[in-house]
N, C-alpha and C positions, 0 to 999 in steps of 0.2 A: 270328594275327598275332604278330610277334616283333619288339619293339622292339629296336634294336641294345642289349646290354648294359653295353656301357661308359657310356652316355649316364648313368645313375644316378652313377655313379665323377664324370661331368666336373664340372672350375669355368671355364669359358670365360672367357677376357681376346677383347673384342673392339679390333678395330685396324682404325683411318681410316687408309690406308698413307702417306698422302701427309706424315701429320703424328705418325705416331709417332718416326721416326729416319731420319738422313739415313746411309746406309753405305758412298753412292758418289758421288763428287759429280760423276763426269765423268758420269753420266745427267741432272744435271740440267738443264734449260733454261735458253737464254741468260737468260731473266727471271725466272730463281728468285725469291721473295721471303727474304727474312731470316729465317733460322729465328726463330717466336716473333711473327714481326708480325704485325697484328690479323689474323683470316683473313676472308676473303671467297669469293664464288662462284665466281671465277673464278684465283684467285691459287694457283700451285703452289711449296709450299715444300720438296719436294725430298729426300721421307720415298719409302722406294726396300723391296727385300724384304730388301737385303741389312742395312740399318737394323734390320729385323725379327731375321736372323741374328746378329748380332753382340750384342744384346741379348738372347739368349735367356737368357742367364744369370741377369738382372733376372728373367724372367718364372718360369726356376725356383726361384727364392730367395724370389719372390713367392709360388711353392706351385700356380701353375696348371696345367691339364697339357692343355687344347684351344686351338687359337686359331680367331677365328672370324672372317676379313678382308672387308672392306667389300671392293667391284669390283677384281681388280687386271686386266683383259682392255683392248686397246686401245680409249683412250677421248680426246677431247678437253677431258675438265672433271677438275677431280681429285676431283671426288666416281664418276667413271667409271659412274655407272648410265644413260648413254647410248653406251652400248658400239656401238664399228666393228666390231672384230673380236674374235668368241669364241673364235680359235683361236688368238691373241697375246697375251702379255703385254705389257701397255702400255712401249715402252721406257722412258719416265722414272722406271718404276719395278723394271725389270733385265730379265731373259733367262730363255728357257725353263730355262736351266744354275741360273742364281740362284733359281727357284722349286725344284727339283729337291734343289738344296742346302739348301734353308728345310726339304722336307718331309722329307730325309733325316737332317737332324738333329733335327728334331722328332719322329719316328718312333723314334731313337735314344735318346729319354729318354722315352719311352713316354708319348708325346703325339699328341693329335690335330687335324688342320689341318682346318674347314671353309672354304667361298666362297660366296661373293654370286651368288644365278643371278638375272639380271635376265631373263625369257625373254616378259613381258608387251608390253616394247619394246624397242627398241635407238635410237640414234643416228644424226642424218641420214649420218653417213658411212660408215655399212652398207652395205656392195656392193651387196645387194639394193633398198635405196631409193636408191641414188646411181644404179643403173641405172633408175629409176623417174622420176627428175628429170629425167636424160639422153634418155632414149626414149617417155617418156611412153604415151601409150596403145599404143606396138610395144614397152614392155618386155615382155619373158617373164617378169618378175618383176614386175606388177601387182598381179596375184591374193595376194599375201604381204602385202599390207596392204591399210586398209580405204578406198580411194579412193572420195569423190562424185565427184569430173568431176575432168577436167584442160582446162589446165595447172596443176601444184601448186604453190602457192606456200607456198613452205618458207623462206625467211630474212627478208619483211619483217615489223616489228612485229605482235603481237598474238597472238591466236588461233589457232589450226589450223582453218582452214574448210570446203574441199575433201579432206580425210582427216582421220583421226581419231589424236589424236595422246593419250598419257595424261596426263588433267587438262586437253588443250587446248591442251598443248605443240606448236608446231610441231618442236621440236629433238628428241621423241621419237616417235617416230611405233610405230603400237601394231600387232603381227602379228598376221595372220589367223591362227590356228591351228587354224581348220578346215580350213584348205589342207594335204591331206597332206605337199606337199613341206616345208612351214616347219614343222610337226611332227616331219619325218626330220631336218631340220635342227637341232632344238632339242635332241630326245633324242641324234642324235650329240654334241652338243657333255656333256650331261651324261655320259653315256657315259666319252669322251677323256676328262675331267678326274678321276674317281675312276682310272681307268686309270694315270693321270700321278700320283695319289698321294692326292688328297684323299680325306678322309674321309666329305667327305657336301656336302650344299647346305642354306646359310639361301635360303629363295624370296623374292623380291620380288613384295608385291601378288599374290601367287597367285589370292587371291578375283577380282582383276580378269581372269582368264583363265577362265570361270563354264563351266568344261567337267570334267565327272567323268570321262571316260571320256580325257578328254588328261594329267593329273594321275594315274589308274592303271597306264597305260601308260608316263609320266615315272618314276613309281614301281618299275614293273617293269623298266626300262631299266638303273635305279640300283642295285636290288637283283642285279641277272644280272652285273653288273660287281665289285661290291663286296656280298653281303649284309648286312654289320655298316656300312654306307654311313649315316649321319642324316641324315635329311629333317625340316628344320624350316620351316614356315612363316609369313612375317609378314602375321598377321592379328591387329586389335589387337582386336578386340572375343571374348564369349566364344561361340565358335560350332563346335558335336560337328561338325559336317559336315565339316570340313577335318584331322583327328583321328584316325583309320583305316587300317585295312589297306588301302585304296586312296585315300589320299591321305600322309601327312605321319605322322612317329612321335610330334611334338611340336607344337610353336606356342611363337611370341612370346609368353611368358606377359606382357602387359604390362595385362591387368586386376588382376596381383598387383603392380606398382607402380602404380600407378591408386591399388587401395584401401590402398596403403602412405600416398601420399602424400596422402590426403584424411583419413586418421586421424591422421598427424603435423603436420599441419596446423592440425587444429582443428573440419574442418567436419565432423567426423564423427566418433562413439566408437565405442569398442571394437566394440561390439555390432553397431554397422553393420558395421565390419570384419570379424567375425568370419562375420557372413549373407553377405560378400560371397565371403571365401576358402572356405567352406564350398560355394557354391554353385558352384564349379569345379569342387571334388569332384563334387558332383553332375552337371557337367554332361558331365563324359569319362570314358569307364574306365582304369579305376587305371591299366595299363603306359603311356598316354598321358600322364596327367598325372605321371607319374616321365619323362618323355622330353622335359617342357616345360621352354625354354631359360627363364631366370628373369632377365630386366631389372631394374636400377634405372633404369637410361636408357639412350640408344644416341644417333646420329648424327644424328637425327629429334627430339629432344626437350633441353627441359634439362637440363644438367647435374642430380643429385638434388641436389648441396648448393645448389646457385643455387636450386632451387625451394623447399628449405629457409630461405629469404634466408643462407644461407652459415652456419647452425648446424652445426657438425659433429656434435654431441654427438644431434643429429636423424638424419646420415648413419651415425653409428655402431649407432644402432640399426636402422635401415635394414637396415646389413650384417649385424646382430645375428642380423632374422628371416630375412631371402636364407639365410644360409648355415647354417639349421636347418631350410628348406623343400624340402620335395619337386620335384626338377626337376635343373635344373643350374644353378646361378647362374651368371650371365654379368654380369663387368665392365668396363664399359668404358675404355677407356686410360688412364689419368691420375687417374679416381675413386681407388683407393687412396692418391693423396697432396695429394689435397684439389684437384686443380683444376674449377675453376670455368667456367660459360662458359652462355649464355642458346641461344633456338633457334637452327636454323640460320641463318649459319654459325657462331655463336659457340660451340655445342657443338662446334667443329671443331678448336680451337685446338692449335698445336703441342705435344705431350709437353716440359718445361721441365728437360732432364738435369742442370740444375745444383740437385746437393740442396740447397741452403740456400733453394731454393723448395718445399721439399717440404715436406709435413704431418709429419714421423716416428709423431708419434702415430698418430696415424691408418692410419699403414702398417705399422706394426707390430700393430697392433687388427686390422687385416684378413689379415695373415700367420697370425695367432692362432686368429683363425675359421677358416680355411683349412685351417692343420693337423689342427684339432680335428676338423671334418668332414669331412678324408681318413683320419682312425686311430678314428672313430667311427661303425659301419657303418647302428646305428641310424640317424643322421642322413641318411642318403642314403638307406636300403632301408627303413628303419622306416614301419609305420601310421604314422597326423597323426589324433591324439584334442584335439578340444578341450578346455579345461578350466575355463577363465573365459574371459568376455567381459564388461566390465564399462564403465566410464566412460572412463578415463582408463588401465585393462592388462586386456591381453589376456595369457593363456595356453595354451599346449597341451604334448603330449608325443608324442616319438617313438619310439615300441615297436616292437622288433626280438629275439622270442625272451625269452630270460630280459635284455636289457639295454632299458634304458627311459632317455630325456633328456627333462629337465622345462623348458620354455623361459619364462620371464617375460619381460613387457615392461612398464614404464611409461609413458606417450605425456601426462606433466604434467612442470608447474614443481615438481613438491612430492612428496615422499616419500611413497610409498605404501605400509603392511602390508597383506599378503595372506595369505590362507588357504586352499590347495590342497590337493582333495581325496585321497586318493594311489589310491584304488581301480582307478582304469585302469592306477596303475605297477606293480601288484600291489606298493607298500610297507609293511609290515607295519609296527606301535609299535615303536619301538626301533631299527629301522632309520637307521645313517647314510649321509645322503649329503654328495654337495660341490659347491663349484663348479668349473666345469671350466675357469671364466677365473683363479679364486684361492686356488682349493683351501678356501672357506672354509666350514665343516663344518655340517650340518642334523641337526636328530634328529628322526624321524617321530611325534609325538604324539597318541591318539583318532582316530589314519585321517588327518591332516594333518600338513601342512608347513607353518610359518608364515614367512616371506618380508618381511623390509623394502626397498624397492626407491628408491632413492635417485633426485631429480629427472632424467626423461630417462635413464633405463638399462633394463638388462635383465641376465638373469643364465640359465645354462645349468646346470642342477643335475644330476647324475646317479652 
């Protein structure tokens, strides 16, 4: 197996398209809401791909070079994972010309574009379930989803009763994909869209499609079109099975903000943290977990600094370990300048273009890590040696060849000295190092570094 190789190189910005930037307004709907108004489930405010284009500038200033978009295929919700049509882009948010253009300049700054395959369900107003409503037990398209009896009742309140919808959803109803024709159907459509330019598929719910042999063949579909193609999967929990040469290059690493956010916290120290990221290691082989997209949060979860109760000084370390971790870090929209927002939909809320709502600290802190681990190769290709795990900081280091980065963390109210061993950096007595945030100088003394770690920080030494 051959992980795609750029996957090591990416820092993913993900994008909820609806609510990153508005670039056209004549797409949008007569009931737009107000850019910025509270968001909800149903409310489209009018964020478009060419919103995404015009702003690329931001994202390369920002230092990112993948983007990774929530649904943009026709849909009626603006969260679009109840997709009508896989072979459209939804007009309110532009034209097969305006996607083409997104990934022609994207590709021109040597960037890469993933999408959302939602291929577990689709949307009642999928040709193939709209003839299923219509014709009932004479559609030719029955066998494509998983009907108990008819007639199907698909819009009043409640449950999905008489077919199986995902979670119970009437509004999404769930494909058979044992039915050869809805698997020629699904693999065309991955197929076309690497063809049209994209780089790869984040999968939705994968695990809910519990077929090996449908997901190798998705697999081999994507690879015959594009080889360097990334197949990431969102599966939240930690599971080898979906990790392989016949499944996915990566996964949702979202047990690495899990155990982020349970050691920043409080309910948990170093140590548990450290058995926890340790045991990822353990539980994929290495090109996998250098392939795994690295969450702080996404469109499914809180905001990090909301779960932080809005500590930044919490988020910044955050970003601290993300962007000294093996994988690709992936940010989501707005996190670099501090917005906020609870689950869904308040994880949803509109990008806020006017700077004087922006964090600058903090977007600058994040530009910083960014650079550091694009011109720092350790950091992205390097071993992950532990180094301490202790109460309140964690350690490790990233060896690459003769270059080695030594990462600190603190996770207290209070100044912590430390004393790190150097023997993994192979740094000799006498040796200086620095820091990579301040330039601010170490002398290697008896096999050790000694480290003062100021309340809530960390530091990059190398």
């Amino acid at each position: 197996m051959t992980t795609p190789y750029w996957v090591q190189d990416a820092i993913f910005y993900q994008i909820f398209p609806d609510r990153f930037a508005n670039g056209e307004t004549v797409n949008d709907p007569p009931n737009v809401q107000k850019w910025g108004a509270p968001p909800t489930q149903w409310g489209f405010q009018g964020g478009d791909l060419r919103g995404i284009l015009r702003h690329l500038d931001y994202l390369l200033d920002l230092g990112v070079n993948a983007l990774y978009l929530n649904p943009i295929f026709l849909s009626s919700s603006n969260h679009r994972y109840n997709t009508s049509d896989y072979f459209q882009i939804d007009p309110r948010l532009g034209t097969l010309a305006d996607f083409h253009a997104l990934v022609e300049a994207v590709h021109k700054n040597e960037m890469r574009i993933i999408l959302d395959g939602v291929f577990n369900h689709c949307g009642r107003g999928f040709f193939a379930f709209t003839d299923v409503l219509e014709n009932g037990e004479r559609s030719a398209y029955k066998d494509w989803f998983h009907i108990k009896q008819f007639p199907l009742d698909a819009y009043t309140s409640g449950d999905a009763q008489n077919y199986i919808g995902w979670w119970n959803h009437k509004s999404l109803p769930k494909f058979n994909t044992a039915n050869p024709k809805v698997r020629e159907y699904i693999f065309n459509v991955a197929r076309v869209w690497i063809e049209q330019g994209a780089d790869g598929w984040r999968l939705d719910v994968p695990n809910e499609i519990d077929d090996d042999g449908f997901w190798k063949e998705f697999r081999r579909v994507v690879k015959s079109a594009n080889r360097d193609a990334y197949l990431t999967g969102e599966i939240w929990d930690v599971n080898s099975r979906w990790a392989n040469d016949t499944h996915f290059d990566g996964l949702l690493n979202y047990p690495v903000k899990d155990a982020l956010a349970e050691w920043l916290q409080g309910r948990e120290n170093a140590i548990q943290f450290g058995e926890r990221i340790l045991g990822l290691f353990k539980a994929y082989a290495r090109e996998n977990m250098y392939a795994m997209y690295v969450p702080l949060d996404s469109h499914d979860t809180e905001r990090f600094k909301t779960l932080m109760g809005g500590d930044t000084s919490k988020l910044k370390l955050a970003f601290m370990f993300q962007m000294a971790f093996p994988g690709a870090p992936g940010i989501y929209y707005g996190d670099e300048i501090g917005l906020e927002g609870g689950k869904d939909p308040e994880s949803r809320r509109a990008f806020p273009w006017l700077q004087n709502k922006w964090d600058h600290d903090l977007l600058q802190w994040v530009k910083l890590l960014i650079s550091l681990r694009k011109r720092t190769p350790c950091l992205r290709r390097g071993e992950y040696v532990q180094l301490i795990a202790e109460e309140k900081v964690y350690a490790f280091a990233r060896t690459l060849g003769e270059q080695n980065i030594l990462v600190a963390l603190n996770a207290s109210g209070k100044e912590e000295r430390v004393e790190i061993l150097c023997t993994a950096l192979n740094w000799g007595d006498g040796r200086e190092v620095q820091s990579l945030i301040d330039g601010k100088k170490f002398i290697v003394a008896e096999g050790k570094l000694s480290i003062e770690l100021p309340p809530w920080s960390g530091i990059w030494v190398g």
